[in-house]
C-alpha positions as CSV (number, residue, x, y, z in Angstrom):
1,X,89.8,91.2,70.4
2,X,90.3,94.8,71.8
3,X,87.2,96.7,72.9
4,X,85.8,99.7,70.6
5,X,87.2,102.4,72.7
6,X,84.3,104.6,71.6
7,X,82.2,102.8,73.6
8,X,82.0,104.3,77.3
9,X,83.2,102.2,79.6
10,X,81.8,101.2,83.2
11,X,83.8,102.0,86.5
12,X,85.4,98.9,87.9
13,X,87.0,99.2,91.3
14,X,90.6,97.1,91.2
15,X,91.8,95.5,94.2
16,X,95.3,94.7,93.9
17,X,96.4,92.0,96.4
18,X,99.7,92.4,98.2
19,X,102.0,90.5,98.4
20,X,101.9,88.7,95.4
21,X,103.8,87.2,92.4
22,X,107.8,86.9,92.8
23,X,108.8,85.1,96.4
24,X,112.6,85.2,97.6
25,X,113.0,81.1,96.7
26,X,111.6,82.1,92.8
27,X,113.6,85.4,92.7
28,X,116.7,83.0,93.5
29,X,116.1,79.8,91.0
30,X,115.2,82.4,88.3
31,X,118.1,84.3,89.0
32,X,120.1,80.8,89.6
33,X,120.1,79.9,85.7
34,X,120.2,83.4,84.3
35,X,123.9,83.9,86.3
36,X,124.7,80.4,85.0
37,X,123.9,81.9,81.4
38,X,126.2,84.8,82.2
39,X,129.1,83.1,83.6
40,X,129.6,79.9,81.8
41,X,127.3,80.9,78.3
42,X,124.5,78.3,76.6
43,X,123.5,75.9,77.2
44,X,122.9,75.6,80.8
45,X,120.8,72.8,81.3
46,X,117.7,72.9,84.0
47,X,115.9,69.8,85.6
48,X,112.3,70.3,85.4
49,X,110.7,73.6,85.2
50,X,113.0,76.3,87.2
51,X,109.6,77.3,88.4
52,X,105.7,76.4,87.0
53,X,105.2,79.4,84.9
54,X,105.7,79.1,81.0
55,X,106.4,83.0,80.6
56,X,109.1,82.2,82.9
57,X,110.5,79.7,81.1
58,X,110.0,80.3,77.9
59,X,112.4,83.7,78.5
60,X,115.2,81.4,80.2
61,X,114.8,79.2,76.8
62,X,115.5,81.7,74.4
63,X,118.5,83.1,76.5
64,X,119.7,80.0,76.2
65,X,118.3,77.0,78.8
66,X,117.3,74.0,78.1
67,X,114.5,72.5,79.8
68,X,114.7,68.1,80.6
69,X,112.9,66.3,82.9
70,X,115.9,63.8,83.3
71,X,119.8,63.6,83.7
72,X,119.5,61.2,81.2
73,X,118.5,64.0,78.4
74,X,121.6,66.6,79.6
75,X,124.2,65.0,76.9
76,X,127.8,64.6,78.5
77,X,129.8,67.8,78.8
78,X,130.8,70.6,81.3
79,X,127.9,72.2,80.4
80,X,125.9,73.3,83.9
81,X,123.1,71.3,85.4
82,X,120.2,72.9,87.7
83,X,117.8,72.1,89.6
84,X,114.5,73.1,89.7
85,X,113.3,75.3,93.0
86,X,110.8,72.0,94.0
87,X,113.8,70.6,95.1
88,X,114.5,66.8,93.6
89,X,115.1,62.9,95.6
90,X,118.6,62.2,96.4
91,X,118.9,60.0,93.7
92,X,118.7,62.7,91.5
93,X,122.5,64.6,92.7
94,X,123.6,61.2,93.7
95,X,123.3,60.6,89.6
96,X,125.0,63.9,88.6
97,X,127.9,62.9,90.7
98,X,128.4,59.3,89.4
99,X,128.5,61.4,85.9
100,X,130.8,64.2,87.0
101,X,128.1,67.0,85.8
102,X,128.5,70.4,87.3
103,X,125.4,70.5,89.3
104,X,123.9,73.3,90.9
105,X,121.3,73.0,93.4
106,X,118.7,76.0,93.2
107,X,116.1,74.1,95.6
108,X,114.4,77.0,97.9
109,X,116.1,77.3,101.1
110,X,112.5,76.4,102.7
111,X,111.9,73.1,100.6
112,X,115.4,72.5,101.9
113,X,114.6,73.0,105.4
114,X,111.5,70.4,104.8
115,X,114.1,67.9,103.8
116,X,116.2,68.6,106.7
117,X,113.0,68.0,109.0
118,X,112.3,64.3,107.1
119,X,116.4,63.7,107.7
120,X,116.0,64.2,111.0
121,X,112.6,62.9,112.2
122,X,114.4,59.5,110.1
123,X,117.4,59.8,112.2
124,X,115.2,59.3,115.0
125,X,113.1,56.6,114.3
126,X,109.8,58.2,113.6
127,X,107.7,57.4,111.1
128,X,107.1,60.7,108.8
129,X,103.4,61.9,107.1
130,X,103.8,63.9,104.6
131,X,101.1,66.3,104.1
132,X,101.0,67.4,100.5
133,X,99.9,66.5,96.8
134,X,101.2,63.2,95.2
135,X,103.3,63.8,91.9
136,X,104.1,67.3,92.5
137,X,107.6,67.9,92.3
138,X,108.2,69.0,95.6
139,X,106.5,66.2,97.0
140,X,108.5,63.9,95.1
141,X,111.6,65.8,96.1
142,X,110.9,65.2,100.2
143,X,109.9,61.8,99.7
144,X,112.7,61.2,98.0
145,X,115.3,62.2,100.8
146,X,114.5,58.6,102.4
147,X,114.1,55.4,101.6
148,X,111.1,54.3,100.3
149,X,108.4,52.9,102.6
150,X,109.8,56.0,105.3
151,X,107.1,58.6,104.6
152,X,103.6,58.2,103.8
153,X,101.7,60.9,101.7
154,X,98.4,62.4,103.3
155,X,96.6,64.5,100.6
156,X,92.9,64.9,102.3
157,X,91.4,65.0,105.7
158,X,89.7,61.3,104.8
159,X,93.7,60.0,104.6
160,X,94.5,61.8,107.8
161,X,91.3,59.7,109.5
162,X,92.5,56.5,107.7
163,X,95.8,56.2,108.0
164,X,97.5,53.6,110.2
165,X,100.9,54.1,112.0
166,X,103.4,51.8,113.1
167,X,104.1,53.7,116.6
168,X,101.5,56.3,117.6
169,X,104.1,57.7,119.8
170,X,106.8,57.9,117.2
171,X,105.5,59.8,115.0
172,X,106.3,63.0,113.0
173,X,104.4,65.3,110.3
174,X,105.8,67.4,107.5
175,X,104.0,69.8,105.1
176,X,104.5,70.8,101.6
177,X,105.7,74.5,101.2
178,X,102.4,75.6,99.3
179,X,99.5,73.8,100.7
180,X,96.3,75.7,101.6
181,X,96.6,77.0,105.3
182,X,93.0,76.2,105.7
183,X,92.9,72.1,104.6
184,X,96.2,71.9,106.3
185,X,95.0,72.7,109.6
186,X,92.1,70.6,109.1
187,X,94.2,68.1,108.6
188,X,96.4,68.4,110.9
189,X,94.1,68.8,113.7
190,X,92.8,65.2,112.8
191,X,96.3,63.8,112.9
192,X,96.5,65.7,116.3
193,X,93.2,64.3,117.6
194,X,94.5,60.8,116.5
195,X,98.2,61.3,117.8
196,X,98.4,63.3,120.1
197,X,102.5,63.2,120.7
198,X,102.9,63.2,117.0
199,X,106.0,65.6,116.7
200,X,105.4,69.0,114.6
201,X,107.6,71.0,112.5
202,X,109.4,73.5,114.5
203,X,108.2,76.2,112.7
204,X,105.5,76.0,110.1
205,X,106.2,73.8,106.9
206,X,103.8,76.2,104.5
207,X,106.0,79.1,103.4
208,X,105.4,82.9,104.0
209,X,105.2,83.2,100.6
210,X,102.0,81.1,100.5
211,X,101.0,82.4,103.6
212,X,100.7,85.9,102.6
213,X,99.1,85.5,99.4
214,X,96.2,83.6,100.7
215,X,95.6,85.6,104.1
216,X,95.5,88.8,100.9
217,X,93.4,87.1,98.7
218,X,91.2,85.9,101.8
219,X,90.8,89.8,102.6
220,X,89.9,90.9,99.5
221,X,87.8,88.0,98.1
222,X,84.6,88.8,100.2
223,X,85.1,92.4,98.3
224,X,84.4,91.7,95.1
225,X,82.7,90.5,92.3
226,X,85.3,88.0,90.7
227,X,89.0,87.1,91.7
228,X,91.3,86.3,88.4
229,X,94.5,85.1,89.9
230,X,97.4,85.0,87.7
231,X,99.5,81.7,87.3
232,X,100.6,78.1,86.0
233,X,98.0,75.6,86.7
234,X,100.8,73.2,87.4
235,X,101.8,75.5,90.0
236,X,100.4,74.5,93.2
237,X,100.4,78.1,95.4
238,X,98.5,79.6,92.6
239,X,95.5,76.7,92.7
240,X,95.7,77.4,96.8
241,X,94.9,81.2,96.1
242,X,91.9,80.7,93.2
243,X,90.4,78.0,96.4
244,X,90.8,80.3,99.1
245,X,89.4,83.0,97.0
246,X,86.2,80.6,96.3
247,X,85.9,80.0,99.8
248,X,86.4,82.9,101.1
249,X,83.1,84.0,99.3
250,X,84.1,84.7,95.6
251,X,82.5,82.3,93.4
252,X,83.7,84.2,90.2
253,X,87.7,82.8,90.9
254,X,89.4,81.9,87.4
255,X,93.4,81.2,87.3
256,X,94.7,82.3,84.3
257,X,98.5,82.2,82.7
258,X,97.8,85.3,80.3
259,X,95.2,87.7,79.6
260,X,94.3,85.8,76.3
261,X,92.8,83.3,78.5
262,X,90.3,85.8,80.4
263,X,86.9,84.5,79.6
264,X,85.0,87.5,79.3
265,X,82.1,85.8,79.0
266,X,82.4,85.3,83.0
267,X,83.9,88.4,83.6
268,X,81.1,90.8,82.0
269,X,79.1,93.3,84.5
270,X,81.5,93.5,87.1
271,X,81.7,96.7,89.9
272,X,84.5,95.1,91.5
273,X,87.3,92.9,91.1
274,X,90.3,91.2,92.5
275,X,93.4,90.6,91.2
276,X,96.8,88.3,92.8
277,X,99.1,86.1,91.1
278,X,101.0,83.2,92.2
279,X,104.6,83.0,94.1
280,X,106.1,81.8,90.5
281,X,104.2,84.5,88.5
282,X,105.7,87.7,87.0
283,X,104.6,91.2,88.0
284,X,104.5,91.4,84.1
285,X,101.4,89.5,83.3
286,X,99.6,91.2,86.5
287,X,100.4,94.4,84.2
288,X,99.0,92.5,81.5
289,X,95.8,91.3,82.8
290,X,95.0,95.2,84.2
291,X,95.7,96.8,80.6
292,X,93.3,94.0,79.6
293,X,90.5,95.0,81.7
294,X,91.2,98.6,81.0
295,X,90.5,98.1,77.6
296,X,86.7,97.8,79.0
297,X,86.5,99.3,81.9
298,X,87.8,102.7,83.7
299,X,90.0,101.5,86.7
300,X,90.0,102.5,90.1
301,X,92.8,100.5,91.4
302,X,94.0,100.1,95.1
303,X,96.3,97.9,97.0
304,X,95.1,95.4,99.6
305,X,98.4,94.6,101.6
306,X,98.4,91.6,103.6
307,X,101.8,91.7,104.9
308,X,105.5,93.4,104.3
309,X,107.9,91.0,103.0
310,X,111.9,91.7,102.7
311,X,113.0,88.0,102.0
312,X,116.4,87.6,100.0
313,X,118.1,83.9,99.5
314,X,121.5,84.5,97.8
315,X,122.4,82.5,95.2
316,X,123.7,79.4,95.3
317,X,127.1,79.1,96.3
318,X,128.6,77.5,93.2
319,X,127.4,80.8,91.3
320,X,128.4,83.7,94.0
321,X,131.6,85.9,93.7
322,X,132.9,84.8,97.1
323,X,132.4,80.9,95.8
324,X,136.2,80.4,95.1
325,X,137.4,82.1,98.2
């Protein structure tokens, strides 16, 4: 229910986290199945969720995608085939091509590079932690680039401390793309305190998508009165941003998918508030949630920016201009 605006309404200072929303590897999937729609018409099929947000991909439905969870579902045809931006196990291509489906892989160039790292740590000999959160699709993805019994999965700092290795000095870690930088490091300095020649990534597993919108969120969470960030909560980056908010101080942090779901109830009285929204989150429903709050309250709005980011992935090859040449 709208607000009576003949009421007055109370000043509420807005500050907008930046970045937030849309990150290069999202932009790309997203863009991924709507150039699939455009060249080759419906239905272009999509493993998984192209990305966790239901606005998202309840827009690529209507245009024409269809949503499975298994090759099994996509019914024979030339029809194309895409996967998700989590990236998927090796099984899951090695499938498409014993069926001759017109794949197209629309993994994020930095879960790809993760994969890359597990490939060659395996090549090596080491044994491989994964740091990251069982059953999420990216998780199942990396672990799913070897065979099984290769990596083992280390969710919390009590794993890190309990977990027993073949060959400490063998050893390799990964991360998950969208972890918490905090509990990561926490983690990993355990590992490190444990193994000590335990190789690292090269450069940093968590992406600068995630990065960004927690070091913004942990700026302007000790600000304000209550956090709402703005995403799936199947979407792993946008659970690390409603934490770090909470730890960083703000123990009014809600994650929300629409500004139907604001509970008012815990947003009444407020002075000040923050607002961010997760790497697979529309700028859209950020729009949304502020015409919500303006409907009872007068808005003072400023941008907290965190960092510049000018990321671009192209598509992927099977879908560019230049892909026949």
């Amino acid at each position: 229910m709208r607000a009576d605006p003949s009421f007055p309404r109370p000043p509420l200072r807005v500050l907008l986290c930046a970045p937030r929303g849309f990150c290069a590897g999202v932009v790309r999937a997203i863009d991924a199945v709507e150039q699939a729609l455009r060249q080759y018409g419906p239905p272009v099929y999509v493993r998984h969720e192209i990305v966790h947000n239901k606005y998202v991909v309840d827009g690529l439905r209507r245009k024409g995608a269809v949503f499975v969870e298994e090759l099994s579902e996509v019914p024979p045809g030339t029809a194309p085939v895409i996967f998700s931006a989590h990236g998927v196990p090796k099984a899951v291509p090695d499938e498409a091509a014993q069926r001759n489906m017109f794949a197209i892989d629309a993994t994020c160039p930095l879960v790809t590079k993760v994969h890359r790292e597990a490939q060659i740590h395996h090549k090596r000999g080491r044994e491989i932690l994964l740091i990251g959160h069982a059953r999420h699709p990216e998780v199942v993805g990396t672990m799913g680039q070897l065979p099984t019994g290769t990596v083992t999965l280390i969710e919390t700092a009590d794993d890190a401390r309990a977990v027993a290795v073949r060959d400490p000095a063998n050893l390799a870690y990964i991360t998950q793309t969208t972890l918490s930088i905090d509990d990561t490091a926490e983690i990993v300095a355990i590992l490190r305190t444990r193994f000590p020649d335990m190789a690292a990534p090269p450069k940093e597993d968590i992406c600068y998508a995630t990065t960004n919108r927690q070091e913004a969120v942990k700026t302007v969470a000790p600000q304000v009165d209550a956090m709402v960030v703005v995403g799936a909560p199947n979407s792993s980056n946008s659970q690390r941003l409603r934490e770090a908010a909470e730890r960083a101080g703000c123990t009014r942090a809600v994650l929300v998918q629409r500004a139907a779901d604001l509970d008012w109830s815990l947003l009444s009285g407020l002075a000040s508030l923050g607002v961010t929204a997760g790497a697979s989150a529309p700028e859209v429903l950020v729009e949304e949630i502020l015409d919500a709050f303006a409907d009872r309250y007068t808005l003072a709005v400023e941008t907290v920016t965190a960092a510049e980011e000018n990321v671009f992935f192209p598509l992927p090859r099977a879908l560019r201009s230049d892909a026949a040449e």
